[in-house]
C-alpha positions in Angstrom: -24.8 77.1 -46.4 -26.8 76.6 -43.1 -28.6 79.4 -41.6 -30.0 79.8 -38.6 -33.3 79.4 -39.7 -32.4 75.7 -40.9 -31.4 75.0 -37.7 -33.4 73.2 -35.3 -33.2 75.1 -31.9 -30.6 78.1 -30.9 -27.9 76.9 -28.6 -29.3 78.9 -25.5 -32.5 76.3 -25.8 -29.9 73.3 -26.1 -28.6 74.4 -23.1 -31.8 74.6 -21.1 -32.9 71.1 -22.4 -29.3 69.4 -21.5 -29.9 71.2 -18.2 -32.9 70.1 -17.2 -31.9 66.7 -18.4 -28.8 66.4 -16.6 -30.0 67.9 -13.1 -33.6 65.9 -13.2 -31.5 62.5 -14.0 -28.8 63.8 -11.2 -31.2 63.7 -8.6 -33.3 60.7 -9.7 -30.2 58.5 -9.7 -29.0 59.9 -6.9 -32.4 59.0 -5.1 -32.2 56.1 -6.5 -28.5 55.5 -5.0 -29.0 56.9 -1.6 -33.0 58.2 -1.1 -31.9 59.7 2.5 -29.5 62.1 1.3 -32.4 63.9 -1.3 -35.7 63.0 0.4 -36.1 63.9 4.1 -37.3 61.0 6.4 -36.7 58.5 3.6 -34.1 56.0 4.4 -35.1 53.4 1.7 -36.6 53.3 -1.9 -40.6 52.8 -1.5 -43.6 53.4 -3.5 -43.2 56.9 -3.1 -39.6 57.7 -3.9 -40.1 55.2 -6.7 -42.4 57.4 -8.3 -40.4 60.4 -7.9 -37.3 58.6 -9.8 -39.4 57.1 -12.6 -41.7 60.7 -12.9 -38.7 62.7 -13.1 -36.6 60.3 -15.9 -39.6 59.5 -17.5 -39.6 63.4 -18.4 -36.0 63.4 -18.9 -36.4 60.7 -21.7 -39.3 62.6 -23.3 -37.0 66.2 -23.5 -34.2 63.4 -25.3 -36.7 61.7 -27.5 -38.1 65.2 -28.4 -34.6 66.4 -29.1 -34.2 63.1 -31.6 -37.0 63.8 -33.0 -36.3 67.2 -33.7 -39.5 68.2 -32.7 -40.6 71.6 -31.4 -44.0 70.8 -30.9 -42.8 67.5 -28.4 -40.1 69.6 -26.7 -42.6 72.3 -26.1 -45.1 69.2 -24.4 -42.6 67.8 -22.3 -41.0 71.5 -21.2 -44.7 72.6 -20.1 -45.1 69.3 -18.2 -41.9 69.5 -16.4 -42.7 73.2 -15.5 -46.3 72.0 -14.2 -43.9 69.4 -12.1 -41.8 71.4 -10.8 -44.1 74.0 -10.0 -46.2 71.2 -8.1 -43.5 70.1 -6.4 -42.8 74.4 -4.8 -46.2 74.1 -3.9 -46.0 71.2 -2.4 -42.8 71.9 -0.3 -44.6 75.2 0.9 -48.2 73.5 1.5 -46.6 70.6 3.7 -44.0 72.8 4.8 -41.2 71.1 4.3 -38.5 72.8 5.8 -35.4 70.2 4.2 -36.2 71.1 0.9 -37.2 74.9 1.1 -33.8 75.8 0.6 -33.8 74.0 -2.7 -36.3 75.6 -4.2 -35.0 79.3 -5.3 -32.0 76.8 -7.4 -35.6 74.7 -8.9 -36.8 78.2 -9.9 -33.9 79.7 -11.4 -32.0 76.5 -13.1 -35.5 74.8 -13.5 -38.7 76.8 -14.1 -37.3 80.1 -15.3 -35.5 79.0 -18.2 -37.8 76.2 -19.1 -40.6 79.0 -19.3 -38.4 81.5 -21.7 -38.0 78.2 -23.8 -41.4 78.0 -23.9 -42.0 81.1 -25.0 -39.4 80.3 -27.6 -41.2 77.6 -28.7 -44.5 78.6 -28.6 -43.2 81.3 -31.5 -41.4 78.6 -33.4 -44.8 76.2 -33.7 -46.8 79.2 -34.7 
């Protein structure tokens, strides 16, 4: 019979990782698709929205190949660095004051870096 202690994460942290995976990948293919409508004054792909897309599915692939793996210790990584991301990227909208985006950035907070951090917490038990 399987408890819950076999298993390998509670479905509140699936959750979390499918969420972060599927709105990171949403707007990095929609940047990808059509840059003006998610980056102000971009009109085009260049260097610079090119680096956003690949930073942002680079870390969705690491939360999936950490979920494969089954590892707590790699989700726990990746989670951390996409919190450091997206907390960068707050900062960053505030210290250029970029008034397009400020409006996004209670959603980043509450869908992004608040549940990624309880995760966190989660995990940080689980590995010790």
């Amino acid at each position: 019979m399987n408890t819950s202690s076999e298993k390998f994460l509670p479905v509140w942290v699936w959750i979390i990782a499918l969420i972060q995976i599927g709105l990171v990948s949403f707007f990095s293919i929609g940047t990808a698709m059509s840059p003006s409508e998610f980056l102000p004054g971009v009109t085009e792909l260049n260097y610079v929205s090119q680096l956003y897309i690949t930073r942002n599915l680079t870390v969705a692939l690491g939360i999936v190949i950490a979920l494969l793996f089954k590892s707590h210790k790699a989700l726990f990584v990746i989670l951390a660095v996409r919190i450091f991301t997206d907390i960068s990227d707050v900062v960053s909208v505030y210290a250029f004051n970029v008034e397009v985006i400020k409006e996004s950035v209670p959603m980043v907070i509450a869908l992004l870096i608040i549940p990624a951090t309880v995760a966190l917490v989660y995990l940080w038990k689980r590995i010790k």
